[in-house]
C-alpha positions in Angstrom: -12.7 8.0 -18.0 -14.5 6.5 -15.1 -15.4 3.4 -17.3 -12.2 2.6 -18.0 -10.7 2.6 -14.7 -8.8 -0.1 -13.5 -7.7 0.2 -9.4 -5.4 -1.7 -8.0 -3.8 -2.1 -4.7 0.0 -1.6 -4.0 1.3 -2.9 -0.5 4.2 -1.6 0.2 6.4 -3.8 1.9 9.8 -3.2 1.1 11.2 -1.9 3.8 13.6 -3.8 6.7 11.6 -3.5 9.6 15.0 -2.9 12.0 12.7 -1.5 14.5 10.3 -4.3 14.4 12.4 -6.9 14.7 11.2 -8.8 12.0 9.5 -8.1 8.6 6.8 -6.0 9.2 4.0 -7.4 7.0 4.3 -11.2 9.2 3.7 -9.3 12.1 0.6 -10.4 14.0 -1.2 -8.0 16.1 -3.0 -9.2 19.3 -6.3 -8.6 18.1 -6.3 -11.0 14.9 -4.3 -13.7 13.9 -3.5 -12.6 10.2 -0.3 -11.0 9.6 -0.7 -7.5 8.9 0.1 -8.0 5.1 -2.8 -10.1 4.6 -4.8 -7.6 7.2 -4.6 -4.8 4.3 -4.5 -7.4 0.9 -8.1 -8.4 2.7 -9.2 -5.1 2.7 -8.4 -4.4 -0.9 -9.8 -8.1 -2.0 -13.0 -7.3 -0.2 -12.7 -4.3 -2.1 -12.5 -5.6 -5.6 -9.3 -4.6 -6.1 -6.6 -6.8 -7.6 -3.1 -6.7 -5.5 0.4 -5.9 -6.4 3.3 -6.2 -3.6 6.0 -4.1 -3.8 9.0 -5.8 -1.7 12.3 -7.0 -2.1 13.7 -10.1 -3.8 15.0 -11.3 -0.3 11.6 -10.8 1.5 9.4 -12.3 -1.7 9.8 -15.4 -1.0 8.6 -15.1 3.0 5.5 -13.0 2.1 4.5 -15.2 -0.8 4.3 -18.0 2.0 2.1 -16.0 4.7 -0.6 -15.5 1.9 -3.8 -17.4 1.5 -3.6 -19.3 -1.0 -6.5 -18.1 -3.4 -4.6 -15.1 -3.2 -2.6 -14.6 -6.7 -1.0 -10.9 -6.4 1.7 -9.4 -8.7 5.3 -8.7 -7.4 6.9 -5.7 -7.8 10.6 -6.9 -6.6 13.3 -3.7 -6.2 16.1 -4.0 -4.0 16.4 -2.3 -0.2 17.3 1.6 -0.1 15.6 4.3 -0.9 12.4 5.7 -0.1 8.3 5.8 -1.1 8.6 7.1 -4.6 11.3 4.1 -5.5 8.5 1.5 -4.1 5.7 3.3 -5.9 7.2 3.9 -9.0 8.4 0.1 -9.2 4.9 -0.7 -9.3 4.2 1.6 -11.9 6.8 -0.4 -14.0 5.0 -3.8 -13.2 1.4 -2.6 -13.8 1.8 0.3 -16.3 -0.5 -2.3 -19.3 -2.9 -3.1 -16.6 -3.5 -0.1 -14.0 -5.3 3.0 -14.5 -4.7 4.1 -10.6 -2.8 2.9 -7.8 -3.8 2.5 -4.1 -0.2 3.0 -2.3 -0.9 1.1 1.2 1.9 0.9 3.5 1.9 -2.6 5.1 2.5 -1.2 8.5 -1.5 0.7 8.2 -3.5 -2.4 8.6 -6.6 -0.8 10.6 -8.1 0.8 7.7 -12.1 0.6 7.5 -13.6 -0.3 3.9 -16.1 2.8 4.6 -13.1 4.4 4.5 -11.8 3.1 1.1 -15.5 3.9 -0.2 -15.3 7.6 0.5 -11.8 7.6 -1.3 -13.3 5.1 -4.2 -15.8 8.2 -4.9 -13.3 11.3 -4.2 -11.3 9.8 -6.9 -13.9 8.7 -9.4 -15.4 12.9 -8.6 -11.6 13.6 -9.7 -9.6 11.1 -11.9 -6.3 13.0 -12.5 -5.9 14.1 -8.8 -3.8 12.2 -5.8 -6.7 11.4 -2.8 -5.0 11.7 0.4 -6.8 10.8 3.2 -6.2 13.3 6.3 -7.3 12.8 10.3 -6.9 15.7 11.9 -4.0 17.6 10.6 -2.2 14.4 9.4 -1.7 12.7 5.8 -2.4 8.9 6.1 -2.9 6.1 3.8 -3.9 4.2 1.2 -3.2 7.0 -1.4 -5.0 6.7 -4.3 -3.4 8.1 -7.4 -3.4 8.2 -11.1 -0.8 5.9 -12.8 0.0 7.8 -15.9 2.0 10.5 -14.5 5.2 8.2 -13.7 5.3 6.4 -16.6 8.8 5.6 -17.6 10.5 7.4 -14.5 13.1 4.9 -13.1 13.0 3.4 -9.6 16.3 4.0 -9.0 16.4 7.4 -9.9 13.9 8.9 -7.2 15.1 7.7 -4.1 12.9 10.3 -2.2 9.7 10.5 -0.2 6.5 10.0 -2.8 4.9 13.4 -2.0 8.6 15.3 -3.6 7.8 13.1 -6.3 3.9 13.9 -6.8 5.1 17.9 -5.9 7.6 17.6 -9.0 4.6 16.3 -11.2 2.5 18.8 -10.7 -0.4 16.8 -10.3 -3.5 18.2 -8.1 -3.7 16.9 -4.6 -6.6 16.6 -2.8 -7.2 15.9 0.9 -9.7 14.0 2.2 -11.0 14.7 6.0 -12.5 11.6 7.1 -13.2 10.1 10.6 -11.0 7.3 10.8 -7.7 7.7 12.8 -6.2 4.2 11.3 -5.6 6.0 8.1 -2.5 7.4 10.5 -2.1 4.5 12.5 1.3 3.1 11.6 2.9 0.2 13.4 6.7 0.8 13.3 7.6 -0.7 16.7 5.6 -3.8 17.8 2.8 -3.2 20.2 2.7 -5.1 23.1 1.6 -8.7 22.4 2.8 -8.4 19.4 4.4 -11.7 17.2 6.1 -12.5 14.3 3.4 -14.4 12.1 3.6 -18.2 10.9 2.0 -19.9 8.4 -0.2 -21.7 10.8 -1.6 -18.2 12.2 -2.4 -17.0 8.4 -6.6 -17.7 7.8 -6.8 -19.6 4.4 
């Protein structure tokens, strides 16, 4: 099956960001000047992987804009409410003729190292048909990688939940991953201090 693999990368961006104050993937950090959604598309370029966004059609536009321009991803539009598994499983709409597995990357967990995507890379290749979950400690972080097969043909708009009831429901295997890297957990859901809302003159090209 490994042969036949194709990974791709999900951001998923489709929440509001009340808390932030403005959409979280134009954020800009203090420590670099890219927004965070082109912090973790980076990542997943450097990677090899090919991008999807999931957001929503009032946000498309204003992500589209912050992106380098050699950057071509595909969109996964679905409107605001709900939780994880409607974001995830709109992507598994868009890329069910060209994904094998999905990496589901919040855009808020921009910190992550690549040697960390290179021990999940391998935990997933060892087991195809599981969910990787990184862990730190005694906390679940991100990117997921997952299989794409088990949600085909479920309906955004009918699983409004968290992913993991989704993945429970499934009955597909879950495996943790202990690794060293506490940005797997690191979410930004309020701005840190020093924190901006990014422009298109602070993205790298």
């Amino acid at each position: 099956m490994n042969g036949d693999r194709r990974d791709w990368a999900v951001i998923l961006a489709r929440g509001e960001s009340r808390r932030m104050g403005a959409p979280k993937g134009l954020v800009v950090l203090p420590d670099d000047p890219r927004p965070l959604l082109n912090r973790v598309a980076a990542l997943h370029e450097a990677g090899g992987r090919p991008l999807c966004i999931v957001t929503t059609p009032a946000l498309a536009a204003a992500y589209a804009g912050a992106l380098p321009r050699h950057l071509r991803p595909v969109w996964a539009l679905h409107p605001a409410g709900g939780d994880t598994a409607a974001s995830v499983l709109a992507a598994v709409a868009r890329l069910r003729d060209r994904a094998t597995h999905l990496w589901l990357h919040p855009v808020d967990v921009p910190l992550v190292a690549a040697a960390t995507c290179d021990l999940l890379a391998a935990a997933s290749r060892r087991e195809p048909g599981a969910v990787v979950v990184p862990v730190f400690g005694p906390d679940r972080g991100h990117p997921v990688v997952a299989p794409l097969a088990p949600w085909l043909g479920l309906d955004p708009g009918d699983h409004g939940g968290p992913m993991r009831d989704l993945i429970e429901a499934s009955g597909v295997p879950v495996r943790r991953l202990p690794v060293a890297d506490a940005a797997v957990v690191r979410d930004f859901d309020r701005p840190p201090a020093g924190a901006a809302p990014g422009t298109r003159g602070g993205v790298a090209d």
